[in-house]
N, CA, C and O atoms as a GROMACS GRO file, in nm:
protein
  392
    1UNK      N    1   0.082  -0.119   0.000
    1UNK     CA    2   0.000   0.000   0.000
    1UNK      C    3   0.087   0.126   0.000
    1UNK      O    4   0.054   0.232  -0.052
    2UNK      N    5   0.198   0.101   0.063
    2UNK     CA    6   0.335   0.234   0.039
    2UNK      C    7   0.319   0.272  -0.071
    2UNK      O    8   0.266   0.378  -0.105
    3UNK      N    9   0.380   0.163  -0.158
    3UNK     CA   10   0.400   0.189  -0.278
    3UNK      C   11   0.356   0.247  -0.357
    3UNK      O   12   0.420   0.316  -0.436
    4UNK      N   13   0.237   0.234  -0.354
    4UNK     CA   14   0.109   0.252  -0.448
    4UNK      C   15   0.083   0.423  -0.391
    4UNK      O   16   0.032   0.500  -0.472
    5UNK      N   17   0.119   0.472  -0.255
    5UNK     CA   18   0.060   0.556  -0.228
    5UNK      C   19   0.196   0.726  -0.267
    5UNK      O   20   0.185   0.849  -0.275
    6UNK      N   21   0.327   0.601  -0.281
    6UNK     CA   22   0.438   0.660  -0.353
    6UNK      C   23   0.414   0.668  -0.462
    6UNK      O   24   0.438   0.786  -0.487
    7UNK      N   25   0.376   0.614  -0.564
    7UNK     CA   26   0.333   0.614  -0.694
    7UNK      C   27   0.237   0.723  -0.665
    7UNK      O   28   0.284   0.835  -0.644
    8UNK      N   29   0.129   0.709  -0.661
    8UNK     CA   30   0.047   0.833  -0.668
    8UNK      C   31   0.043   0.989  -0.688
    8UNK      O   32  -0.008   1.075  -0.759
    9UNK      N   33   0.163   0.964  -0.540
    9UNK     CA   34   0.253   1.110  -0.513
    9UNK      C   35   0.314   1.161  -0.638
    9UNK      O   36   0.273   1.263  -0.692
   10UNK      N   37   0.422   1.084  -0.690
   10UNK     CA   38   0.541   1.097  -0.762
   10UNK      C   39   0.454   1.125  -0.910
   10UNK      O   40   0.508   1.199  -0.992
   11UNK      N   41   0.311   1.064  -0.945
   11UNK     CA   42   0.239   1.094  -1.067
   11UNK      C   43   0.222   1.278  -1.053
   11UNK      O   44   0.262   1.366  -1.129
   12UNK      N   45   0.136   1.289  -0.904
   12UNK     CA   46   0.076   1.396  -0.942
   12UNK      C   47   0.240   1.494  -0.898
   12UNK      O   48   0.169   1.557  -0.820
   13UNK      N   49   0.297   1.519  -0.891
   13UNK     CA   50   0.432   1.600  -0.865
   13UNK      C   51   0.495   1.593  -0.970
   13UNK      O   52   0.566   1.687  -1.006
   14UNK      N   53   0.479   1.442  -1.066
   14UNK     CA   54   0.506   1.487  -1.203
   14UNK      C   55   0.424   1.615  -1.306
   14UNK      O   56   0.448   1.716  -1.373
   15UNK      N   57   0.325   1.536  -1.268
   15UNK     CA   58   0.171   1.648  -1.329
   15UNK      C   59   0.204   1.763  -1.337
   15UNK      O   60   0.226   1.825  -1.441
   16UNK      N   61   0.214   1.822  -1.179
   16UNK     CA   62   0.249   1.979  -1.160
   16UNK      C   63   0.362   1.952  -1.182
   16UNK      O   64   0.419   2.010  -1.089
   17UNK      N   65   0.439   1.904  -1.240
   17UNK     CA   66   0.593   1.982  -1.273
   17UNK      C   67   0.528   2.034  -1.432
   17UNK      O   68   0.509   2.155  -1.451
   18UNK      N   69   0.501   1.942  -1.532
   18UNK     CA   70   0.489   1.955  -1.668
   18UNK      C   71   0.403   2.066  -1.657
   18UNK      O   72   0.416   2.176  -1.711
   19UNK      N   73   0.286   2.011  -1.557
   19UNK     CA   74   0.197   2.169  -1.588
   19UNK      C   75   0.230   2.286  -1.599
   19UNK      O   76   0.187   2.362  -1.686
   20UNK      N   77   0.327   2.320  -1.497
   20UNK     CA   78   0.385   2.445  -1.418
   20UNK      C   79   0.520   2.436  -1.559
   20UNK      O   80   0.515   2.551  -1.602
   21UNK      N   81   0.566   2.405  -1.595
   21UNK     CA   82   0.660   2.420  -1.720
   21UNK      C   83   0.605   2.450  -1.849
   21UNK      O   84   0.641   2.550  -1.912
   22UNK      N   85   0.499   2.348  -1.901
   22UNK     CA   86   0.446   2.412  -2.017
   22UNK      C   87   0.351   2.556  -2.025
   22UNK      O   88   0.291   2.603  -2.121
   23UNK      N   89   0.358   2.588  -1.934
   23UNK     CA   90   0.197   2.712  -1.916
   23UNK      C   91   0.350   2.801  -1.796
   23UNK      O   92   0.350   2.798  -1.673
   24UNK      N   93   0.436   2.855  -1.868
   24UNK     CA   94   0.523   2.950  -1.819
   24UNK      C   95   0.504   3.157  -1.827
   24UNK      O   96   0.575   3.246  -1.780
   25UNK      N   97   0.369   3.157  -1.914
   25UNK     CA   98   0.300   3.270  -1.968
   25UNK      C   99   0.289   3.344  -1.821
   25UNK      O  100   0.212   3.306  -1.733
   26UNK      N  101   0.366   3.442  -1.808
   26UNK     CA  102   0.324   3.530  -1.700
   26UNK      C  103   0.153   3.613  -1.717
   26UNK      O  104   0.112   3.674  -1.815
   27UNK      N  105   0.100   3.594  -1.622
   27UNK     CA  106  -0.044   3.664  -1.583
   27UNK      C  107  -0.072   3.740  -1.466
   27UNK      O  108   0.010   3.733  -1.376
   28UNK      N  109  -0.178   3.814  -1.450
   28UNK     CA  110  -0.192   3.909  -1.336
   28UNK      C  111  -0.298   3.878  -1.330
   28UNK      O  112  -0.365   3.880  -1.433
   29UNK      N  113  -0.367   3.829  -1.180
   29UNK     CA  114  -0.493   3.766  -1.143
   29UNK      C  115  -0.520   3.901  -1.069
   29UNK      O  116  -0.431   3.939  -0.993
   30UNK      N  117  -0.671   4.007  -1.086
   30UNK     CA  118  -0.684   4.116  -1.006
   30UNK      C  119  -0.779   4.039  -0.952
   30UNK      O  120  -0.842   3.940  -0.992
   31UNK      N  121  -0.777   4.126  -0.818
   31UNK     CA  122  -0.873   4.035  -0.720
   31UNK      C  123  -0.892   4.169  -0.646
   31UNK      O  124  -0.817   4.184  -0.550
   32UNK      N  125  -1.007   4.305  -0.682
   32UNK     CA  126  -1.016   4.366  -0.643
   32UNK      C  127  -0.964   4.505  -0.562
   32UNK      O  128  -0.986   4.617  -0.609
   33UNK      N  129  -0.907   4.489  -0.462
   33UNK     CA  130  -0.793   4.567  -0.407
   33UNK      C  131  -0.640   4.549  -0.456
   33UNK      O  132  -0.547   4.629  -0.450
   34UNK      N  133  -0.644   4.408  -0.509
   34UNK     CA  134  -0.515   4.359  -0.522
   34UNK      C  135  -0.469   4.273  -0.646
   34UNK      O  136  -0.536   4.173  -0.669
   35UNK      N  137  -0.355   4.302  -0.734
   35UNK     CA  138  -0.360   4.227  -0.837
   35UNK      C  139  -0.240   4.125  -0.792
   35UNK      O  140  -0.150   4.171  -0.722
   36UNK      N  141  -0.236   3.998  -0.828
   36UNK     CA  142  -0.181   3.887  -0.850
   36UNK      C  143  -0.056   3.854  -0.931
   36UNK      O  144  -0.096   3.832  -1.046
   37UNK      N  145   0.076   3.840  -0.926
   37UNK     CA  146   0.163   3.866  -1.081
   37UNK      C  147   0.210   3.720  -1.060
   37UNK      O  148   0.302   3.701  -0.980
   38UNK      N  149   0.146   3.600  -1.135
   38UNK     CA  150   0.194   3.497  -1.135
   38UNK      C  151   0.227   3.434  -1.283
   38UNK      O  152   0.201   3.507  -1.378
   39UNK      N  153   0.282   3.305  -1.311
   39UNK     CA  154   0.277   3.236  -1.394
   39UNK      C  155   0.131   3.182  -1.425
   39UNK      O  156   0.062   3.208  -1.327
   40UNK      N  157   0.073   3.130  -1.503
   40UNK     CA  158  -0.011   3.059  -1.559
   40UNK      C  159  -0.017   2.925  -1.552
   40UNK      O  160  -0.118   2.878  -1.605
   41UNK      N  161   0.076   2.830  -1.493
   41UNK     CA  162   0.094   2.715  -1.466
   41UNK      C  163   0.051   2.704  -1.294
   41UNK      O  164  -0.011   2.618  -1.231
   42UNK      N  165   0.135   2.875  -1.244
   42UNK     CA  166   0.106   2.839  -1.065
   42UNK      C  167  -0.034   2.880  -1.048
   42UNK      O  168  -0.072   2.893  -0.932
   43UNK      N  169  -0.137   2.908  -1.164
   43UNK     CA  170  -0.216   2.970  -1.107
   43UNK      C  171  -0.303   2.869  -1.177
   43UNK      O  172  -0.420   2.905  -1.164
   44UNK      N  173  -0.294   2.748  -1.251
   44UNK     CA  174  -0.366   2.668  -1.277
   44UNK      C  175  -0.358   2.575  -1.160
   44UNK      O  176  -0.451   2.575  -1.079
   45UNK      N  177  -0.273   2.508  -1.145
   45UNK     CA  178  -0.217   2.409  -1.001
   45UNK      C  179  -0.295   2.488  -0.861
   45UNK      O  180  -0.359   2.428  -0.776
   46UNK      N  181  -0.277   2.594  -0.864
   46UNK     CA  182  -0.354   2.696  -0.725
   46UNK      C  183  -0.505   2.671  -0.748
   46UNK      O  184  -0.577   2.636  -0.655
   47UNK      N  185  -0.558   2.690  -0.885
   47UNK     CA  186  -0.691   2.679  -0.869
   47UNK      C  187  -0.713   2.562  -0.802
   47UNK      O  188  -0.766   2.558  -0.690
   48UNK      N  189  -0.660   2.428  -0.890
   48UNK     CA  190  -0.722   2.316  -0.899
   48UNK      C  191  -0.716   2.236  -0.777
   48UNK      O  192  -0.779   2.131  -0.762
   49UNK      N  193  -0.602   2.310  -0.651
   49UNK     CA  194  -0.617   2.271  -0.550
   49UNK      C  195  -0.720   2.346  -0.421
   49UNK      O  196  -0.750   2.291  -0.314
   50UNK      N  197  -0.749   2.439  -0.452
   50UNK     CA  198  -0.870   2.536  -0.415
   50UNK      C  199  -0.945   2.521  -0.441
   50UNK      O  200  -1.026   2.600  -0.392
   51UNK      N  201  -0.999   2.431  -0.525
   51UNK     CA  202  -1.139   2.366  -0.599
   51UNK      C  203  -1.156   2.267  -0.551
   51UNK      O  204  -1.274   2.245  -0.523
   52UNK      N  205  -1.049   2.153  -0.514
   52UNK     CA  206  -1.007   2.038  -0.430
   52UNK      C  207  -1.072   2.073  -0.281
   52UNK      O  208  -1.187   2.041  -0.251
   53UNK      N  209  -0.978   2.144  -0.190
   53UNK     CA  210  -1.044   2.232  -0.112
   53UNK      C  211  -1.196   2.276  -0.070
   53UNK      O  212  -1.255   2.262   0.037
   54UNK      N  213  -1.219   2.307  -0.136
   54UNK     CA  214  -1.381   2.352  -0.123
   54UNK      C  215  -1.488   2.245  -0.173
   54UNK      O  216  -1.606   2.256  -0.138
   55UNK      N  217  -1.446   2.141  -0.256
   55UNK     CA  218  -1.529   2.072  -0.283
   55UNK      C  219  -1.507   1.968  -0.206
   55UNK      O  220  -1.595   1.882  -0.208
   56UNK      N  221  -1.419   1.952  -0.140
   56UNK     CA  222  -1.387   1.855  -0.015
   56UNK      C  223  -1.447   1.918   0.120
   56UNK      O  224  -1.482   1.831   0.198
   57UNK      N  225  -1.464   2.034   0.161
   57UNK     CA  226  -1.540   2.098   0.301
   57UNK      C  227  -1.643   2.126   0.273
   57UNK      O  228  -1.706   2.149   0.376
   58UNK      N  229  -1.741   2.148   0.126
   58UNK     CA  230  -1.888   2.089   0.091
   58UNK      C  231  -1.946   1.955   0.093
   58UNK      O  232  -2.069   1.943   0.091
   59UNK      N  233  -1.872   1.858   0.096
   59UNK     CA  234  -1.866   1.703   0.113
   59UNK      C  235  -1.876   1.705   0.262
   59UNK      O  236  -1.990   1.682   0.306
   60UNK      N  237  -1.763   1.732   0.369
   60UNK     CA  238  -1.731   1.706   0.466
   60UNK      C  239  -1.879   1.771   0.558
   60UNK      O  240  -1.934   1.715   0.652
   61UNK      N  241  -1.916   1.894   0.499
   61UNK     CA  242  -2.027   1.957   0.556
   61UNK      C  243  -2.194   1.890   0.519
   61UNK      O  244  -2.248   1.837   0.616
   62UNK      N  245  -2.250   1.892   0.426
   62UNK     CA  246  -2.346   1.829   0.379
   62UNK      C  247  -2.309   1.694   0.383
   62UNK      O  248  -2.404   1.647   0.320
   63UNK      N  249  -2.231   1.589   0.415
   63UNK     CA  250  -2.231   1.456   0.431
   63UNK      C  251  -2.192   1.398   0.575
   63UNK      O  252  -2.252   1.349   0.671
   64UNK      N  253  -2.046   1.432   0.535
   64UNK     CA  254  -1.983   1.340   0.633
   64UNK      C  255  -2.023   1.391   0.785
   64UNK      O  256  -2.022   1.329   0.892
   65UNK      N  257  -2.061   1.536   0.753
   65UNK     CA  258  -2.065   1.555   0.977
   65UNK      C  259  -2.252   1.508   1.009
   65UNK      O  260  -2.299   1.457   1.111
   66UNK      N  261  -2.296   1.534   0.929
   66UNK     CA  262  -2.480   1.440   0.930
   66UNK      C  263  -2.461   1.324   0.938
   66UNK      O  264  -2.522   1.268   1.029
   67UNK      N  265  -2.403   1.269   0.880
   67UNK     CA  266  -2.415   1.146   0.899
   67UNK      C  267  -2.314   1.065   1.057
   67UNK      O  268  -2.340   0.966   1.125
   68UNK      N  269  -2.210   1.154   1.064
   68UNK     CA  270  -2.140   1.156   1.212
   68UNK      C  271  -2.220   1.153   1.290
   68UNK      O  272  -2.258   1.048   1.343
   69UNK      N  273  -2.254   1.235   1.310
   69UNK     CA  274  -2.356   1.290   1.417
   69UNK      C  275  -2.495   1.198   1.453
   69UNK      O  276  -2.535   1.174   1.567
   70UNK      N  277  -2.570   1.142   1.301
   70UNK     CA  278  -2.613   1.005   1.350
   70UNK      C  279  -2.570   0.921   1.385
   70UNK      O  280  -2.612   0.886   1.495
   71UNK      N  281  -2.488   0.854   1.337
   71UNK     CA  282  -2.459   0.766   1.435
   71UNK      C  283  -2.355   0.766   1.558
   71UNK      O  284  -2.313   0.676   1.631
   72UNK      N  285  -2.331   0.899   1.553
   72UNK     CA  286  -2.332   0.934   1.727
   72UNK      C  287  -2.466   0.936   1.825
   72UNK      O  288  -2.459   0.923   1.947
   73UNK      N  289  -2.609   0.958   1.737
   73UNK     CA  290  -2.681   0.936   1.819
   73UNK      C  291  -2.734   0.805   1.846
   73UNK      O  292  -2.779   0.780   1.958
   74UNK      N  293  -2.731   0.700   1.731
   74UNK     CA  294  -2.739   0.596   1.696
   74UNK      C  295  -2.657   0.505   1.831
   74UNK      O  296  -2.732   0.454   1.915
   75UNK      N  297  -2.540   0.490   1.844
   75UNK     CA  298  -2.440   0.442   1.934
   75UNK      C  299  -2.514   0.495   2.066
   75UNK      O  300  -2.538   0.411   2.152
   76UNK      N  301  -2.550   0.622   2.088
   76UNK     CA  302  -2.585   0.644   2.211
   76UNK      C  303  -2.742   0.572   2.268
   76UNK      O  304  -2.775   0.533   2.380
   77UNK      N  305  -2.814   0.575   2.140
   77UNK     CA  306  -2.950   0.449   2.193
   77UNK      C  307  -2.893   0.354   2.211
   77UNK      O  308  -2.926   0.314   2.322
   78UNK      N  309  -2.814   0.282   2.162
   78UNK     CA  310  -2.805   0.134   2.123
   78UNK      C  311  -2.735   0.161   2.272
   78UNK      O  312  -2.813   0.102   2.347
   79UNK      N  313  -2.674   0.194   2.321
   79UNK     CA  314  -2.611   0.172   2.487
   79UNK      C  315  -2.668   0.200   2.550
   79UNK      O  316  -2.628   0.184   2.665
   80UNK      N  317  -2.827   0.271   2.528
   80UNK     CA  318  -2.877   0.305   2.634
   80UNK      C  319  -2.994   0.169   2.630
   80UNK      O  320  -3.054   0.145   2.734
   81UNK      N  321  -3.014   0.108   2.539
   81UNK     CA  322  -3.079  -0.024   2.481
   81UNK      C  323  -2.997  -0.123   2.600
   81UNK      O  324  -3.064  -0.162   2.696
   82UNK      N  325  -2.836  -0.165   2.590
   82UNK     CA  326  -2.771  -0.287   2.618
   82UNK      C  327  -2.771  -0.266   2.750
   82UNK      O  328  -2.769  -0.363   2.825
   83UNK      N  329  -2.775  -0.078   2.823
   83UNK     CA  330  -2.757  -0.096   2.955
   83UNK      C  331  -2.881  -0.152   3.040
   83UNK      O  332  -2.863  -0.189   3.156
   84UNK      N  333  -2.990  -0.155   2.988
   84UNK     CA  334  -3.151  -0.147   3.069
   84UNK      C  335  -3.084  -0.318   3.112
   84UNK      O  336  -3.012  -0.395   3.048
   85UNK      N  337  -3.156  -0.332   3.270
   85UNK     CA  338  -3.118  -0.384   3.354
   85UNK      C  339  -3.212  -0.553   3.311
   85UNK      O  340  -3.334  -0.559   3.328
   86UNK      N  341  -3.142  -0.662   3.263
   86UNK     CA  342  -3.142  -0.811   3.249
   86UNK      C  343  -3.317  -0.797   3.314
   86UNK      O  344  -3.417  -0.818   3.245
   87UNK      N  345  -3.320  -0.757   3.464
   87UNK     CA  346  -3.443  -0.831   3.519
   87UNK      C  347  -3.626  -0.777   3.427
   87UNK      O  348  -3.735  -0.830   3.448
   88UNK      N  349  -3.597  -0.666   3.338
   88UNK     CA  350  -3.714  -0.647   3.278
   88UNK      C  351  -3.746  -0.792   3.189
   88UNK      O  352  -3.860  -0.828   3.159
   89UNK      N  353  -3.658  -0.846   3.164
   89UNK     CA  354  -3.711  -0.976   3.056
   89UNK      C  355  -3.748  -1.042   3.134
   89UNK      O  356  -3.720  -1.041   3.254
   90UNK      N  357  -3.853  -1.146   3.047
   90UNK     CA  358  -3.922  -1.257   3.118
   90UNK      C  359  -3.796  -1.355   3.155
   90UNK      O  360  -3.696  -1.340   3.085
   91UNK      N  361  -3.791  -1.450   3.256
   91UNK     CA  362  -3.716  -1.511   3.298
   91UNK      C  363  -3.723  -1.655   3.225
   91UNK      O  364  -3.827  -1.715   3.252
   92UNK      N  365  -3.619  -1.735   3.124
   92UNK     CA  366  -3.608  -1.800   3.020
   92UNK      C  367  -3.643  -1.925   3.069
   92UNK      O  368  -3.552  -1.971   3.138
   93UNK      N  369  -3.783  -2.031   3.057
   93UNK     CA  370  -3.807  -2.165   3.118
   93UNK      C  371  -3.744  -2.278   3.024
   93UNK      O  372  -3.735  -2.286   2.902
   94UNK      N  373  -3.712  -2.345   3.110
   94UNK     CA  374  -3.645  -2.497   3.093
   94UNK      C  375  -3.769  -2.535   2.986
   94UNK      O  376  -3.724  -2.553   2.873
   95UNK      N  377  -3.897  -2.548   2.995
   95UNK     CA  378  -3.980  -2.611   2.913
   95UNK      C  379  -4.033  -2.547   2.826
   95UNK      O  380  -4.110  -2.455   2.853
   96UNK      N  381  -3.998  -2.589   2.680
   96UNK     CA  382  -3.969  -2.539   2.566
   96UNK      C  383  -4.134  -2.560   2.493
   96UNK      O  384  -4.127  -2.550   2.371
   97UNK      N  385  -4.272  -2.585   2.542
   97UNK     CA  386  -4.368  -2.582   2.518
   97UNK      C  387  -4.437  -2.721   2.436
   97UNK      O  388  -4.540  -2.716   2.369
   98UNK      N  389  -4.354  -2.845   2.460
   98UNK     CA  390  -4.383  -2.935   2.404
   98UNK      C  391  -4.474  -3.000   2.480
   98UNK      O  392  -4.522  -3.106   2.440
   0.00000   0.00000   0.00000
């Protein structure tokens, strides 16, 4: 699983190398008060991890913490289920109704 997770790495670090080399076009990103003086390669790689970003803490928000959170409440019945005390059940007879 190393391996594979070294491979992965070493793809996308290839990726952004070529990216960031072929797209060497200097650009100016204005962003209102403030303009930006980057390459066109760092500012493709910047998006696409800012898009990564945000579409990963829209996931994490609309999914993963709702569904946390149930079955945090979930776990908390089910123990409050296993703790209720043995003597409420009927007491189990030897004679099986034959």
């Amino acid at each position: 699983m190393k391996i594979v997770r070294l491979l992965i790495l070493l793809a996308v670090l290839v990726g952004g190398l070529v990216i960031g080399s072929l797209n060497s076009q200097p650009i100016e990103v204005s962003l209102a008060f403030w303009v930006l003086k980057t390459t066109s390669g760092i500012a493709i790689i910047a998006s696409l991890l800012l898009g990564a970003l945000i579409g990963g803490g829209m996931v994490m928000a609309g999914l993963v913490i709702p569904m946390y959170t149930k079955l945090r409440r979930a776990n908390k019945a089910a123990s409050v289920v296993a703790a209720e005390p043995a003597a409420s059940k009927q007491p189990s007879s030897p004679f099986d109704g034959r």
